[in-house]
N, C-alpha and C positions, 0 to 999 in steps of 0.2 A: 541771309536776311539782315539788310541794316536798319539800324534801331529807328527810323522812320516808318520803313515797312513793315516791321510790329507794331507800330503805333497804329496806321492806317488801318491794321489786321484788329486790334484790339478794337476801334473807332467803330470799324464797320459791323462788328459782331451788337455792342450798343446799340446801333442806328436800328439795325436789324428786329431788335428786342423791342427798339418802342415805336418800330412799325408793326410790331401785334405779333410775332414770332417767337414761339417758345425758344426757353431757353439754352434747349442741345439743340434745336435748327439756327441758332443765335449764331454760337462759335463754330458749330460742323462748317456755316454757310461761307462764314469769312474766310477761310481756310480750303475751302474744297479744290477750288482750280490747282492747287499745289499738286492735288492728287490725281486730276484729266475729271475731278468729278464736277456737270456742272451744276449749278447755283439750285435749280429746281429740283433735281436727284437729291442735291442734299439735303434739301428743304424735307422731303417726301421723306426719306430717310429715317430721318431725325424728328419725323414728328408725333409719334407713338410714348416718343421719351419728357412731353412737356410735362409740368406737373409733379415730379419725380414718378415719371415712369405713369403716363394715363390718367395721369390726376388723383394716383394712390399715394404721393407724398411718400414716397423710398424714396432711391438715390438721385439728390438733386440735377434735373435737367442738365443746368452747363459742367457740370462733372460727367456725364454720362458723354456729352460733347467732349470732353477730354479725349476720354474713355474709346469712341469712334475714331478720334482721329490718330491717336495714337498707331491702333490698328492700321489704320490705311499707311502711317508713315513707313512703320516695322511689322507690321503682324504678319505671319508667317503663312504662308499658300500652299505647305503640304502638308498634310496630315501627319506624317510620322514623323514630323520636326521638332522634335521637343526641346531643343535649342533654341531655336527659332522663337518657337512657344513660350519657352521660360525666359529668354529678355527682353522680350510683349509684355509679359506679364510685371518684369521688376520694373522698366519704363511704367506704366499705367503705376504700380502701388507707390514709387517716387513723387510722382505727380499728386495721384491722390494726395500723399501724405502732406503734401505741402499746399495743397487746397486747403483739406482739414486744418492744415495750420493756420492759414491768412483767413478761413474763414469759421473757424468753431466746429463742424462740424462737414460732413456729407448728405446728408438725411433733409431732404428739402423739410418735411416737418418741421425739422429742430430749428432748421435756419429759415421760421418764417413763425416760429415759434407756438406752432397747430398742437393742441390738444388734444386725446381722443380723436388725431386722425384714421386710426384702424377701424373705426366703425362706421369711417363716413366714405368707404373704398368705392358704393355706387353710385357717390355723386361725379358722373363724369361730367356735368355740364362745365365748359371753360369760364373762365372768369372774365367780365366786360373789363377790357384796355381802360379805363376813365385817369384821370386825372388824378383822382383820389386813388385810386388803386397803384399808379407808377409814384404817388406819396408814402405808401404806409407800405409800399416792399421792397426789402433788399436786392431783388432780383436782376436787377441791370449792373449790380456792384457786382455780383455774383456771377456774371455773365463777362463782363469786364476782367474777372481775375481770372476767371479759367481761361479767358481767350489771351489773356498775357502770359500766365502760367505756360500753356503751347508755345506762344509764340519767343518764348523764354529758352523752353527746351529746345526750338527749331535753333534758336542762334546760339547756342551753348554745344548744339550738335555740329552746327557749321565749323565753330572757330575749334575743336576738336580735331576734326578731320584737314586741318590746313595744315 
């Protein structure tokens, strides 16, 4: 992947987000054809995870986009591969950790800075796109760094294997 086509990948995951798409169908979508997956699968996918996870404010949307794609790069397809399993899993807590880092935290709560989100878990209704809402939230920054974040790892995997 050359550094244009991350750029592109990171552009389109943005675009994606302020045409009204959560935040893990943001990044999954940019990135899915890499994996034969196309654009609406991913969408569909991925969209259980807006909100941190259904509008509970756990693990932030485009982290959980990470998290997905990861998987599909390297996640292991037998069950008794625990190999397999365990360098899925140290890819994904890398990644994490360096989200965590550029961005304060995982926990879409924290990084949108909700109070007393634990008691407000049956509000599922989505939040109106407005003007004022893609004002007062981080979440296209947030969208933009995980879809770099991957698309970081994709070319740090490539120039690896040369």
């Amino acid at each position: 992947m050359t550094n244009q086509e991350a750029e592109d990948r990171v552009r389109r995951a943005v675009d994606y987000f302020m045409q009204g798409y959560g935040c893990c169908q943001s990044v999954v979508a940019a990135f899915a054809d890499l994996y034969g997956l196309d654009e609406t699968m991913a969408k569909q996918i991925a969209a259980g995870f807006g909100g941190g996870v259904g509008r509970m404010r756990m693990m932030c949307g485009a982290v959980s986009g990470i998290v997905m794609l990861v998987g599909l790069d390297c996640g292991q397809t037998e069950g008794s591969d625990r190999e397999g399993k365990s360098a899925c899993y140290k890819v994904v807590q890398e990644l994490l950790a360096q989200s965590k880092e550029e961005n304060g935290s995982l926990i879409c709560a924290e990084i949108l800075g909700i109070k007393g989100h634990e008691k407000a878990v049956s509000n599922y209704v989505a939040s109106a796109r407005t003007a004022e809402y893609y004002k007062t939230r981080p979440c296209a920054a947030k969208v933009e760094s995980a879809a770099r974040i991957f698309a970081d790892y994709l070319k740090d995997k490539e120039t690896q294997h040369i």
